[in-house]
N, C-alpha and C positions, 0 to 999 in steps of 0.2 A: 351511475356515478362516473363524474369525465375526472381525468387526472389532467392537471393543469401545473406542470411542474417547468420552472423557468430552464433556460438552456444552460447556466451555469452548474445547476443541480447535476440535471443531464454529465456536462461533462469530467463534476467532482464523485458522480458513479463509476464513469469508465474508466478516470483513474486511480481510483479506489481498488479497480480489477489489476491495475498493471503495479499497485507500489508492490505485492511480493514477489513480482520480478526485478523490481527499481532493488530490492534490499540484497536479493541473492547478485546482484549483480556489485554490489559495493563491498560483499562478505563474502568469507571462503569458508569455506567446510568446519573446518576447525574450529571459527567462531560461535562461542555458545549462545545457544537456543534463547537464552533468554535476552541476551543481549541484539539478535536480530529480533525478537520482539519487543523491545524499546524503543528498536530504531525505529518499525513499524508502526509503532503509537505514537512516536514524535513526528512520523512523518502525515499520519491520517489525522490528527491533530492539527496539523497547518492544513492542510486538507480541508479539512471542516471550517478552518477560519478564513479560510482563500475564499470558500466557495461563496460563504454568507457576502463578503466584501463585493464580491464580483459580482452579487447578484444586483446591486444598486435598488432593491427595493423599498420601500417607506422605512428608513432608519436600518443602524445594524443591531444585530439579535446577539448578546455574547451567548443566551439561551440555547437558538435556533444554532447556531455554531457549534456548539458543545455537542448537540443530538446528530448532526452532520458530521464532526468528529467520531463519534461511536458507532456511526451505520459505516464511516469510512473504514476505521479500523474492524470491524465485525463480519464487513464483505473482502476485507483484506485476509483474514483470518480464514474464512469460511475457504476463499479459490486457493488457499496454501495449503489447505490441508484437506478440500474436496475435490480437485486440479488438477494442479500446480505436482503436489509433492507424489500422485498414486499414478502419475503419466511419466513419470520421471523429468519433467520442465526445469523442476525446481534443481536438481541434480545437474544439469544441461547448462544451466544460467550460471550456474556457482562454478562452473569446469570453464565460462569465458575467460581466459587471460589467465589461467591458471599454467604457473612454470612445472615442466616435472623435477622430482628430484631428481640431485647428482647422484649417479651410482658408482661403488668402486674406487671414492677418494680418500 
């Protein structure tokens, strides 16, 4: 069995890997759970739809989009919480640009 998978596939996997760093990096701590996984389905969602556009193969698939949308968000899911969040990353990413509190005013 050969895998014949075009290069745009390719590179809508890789970043598939990196949007639940792209979300911790837009969200802070505080921001509930469910709302950084919105963000992350609206984001492997366009993901899915990039990648089909990009591929320039014989027509576009809203089908074959939508399936590339759900493996995006489902490999996003899978590195956030098999990763991402047990290496402590995910904690690390969310603490970029984070102010401390004021103490004592």
């Amino acid at each position: 069995m050969t895998v014949n998978l075009p290069a745009a596939y390719w590179l809508g996997l890789l970043a598939s890997v990196v949007l639940p760093v792209l979300v911790g990096l837009v969200t802070t701590r505080v921001v509930n759970a469910g709302v950084k996984a919105v963000l992350l389905l609206g984001l492997s969602t366009a993901n899915g739809f990039v990648i089909e556009f990009a591929d320039r193969g014989p027509g576009y698939s809203v089908g074959t989009a939508a399936v590339l949308a759900l493996v995006s968000f489902t490999l996003g899911v899978l590195m956030h919480f098999g990763l991402y969040k047990p290496t402590g990353i995910a904690g690390r990413v969310q603490d970029v640009g984070a102010k401390p509190l004021a103490r004592g005013v």
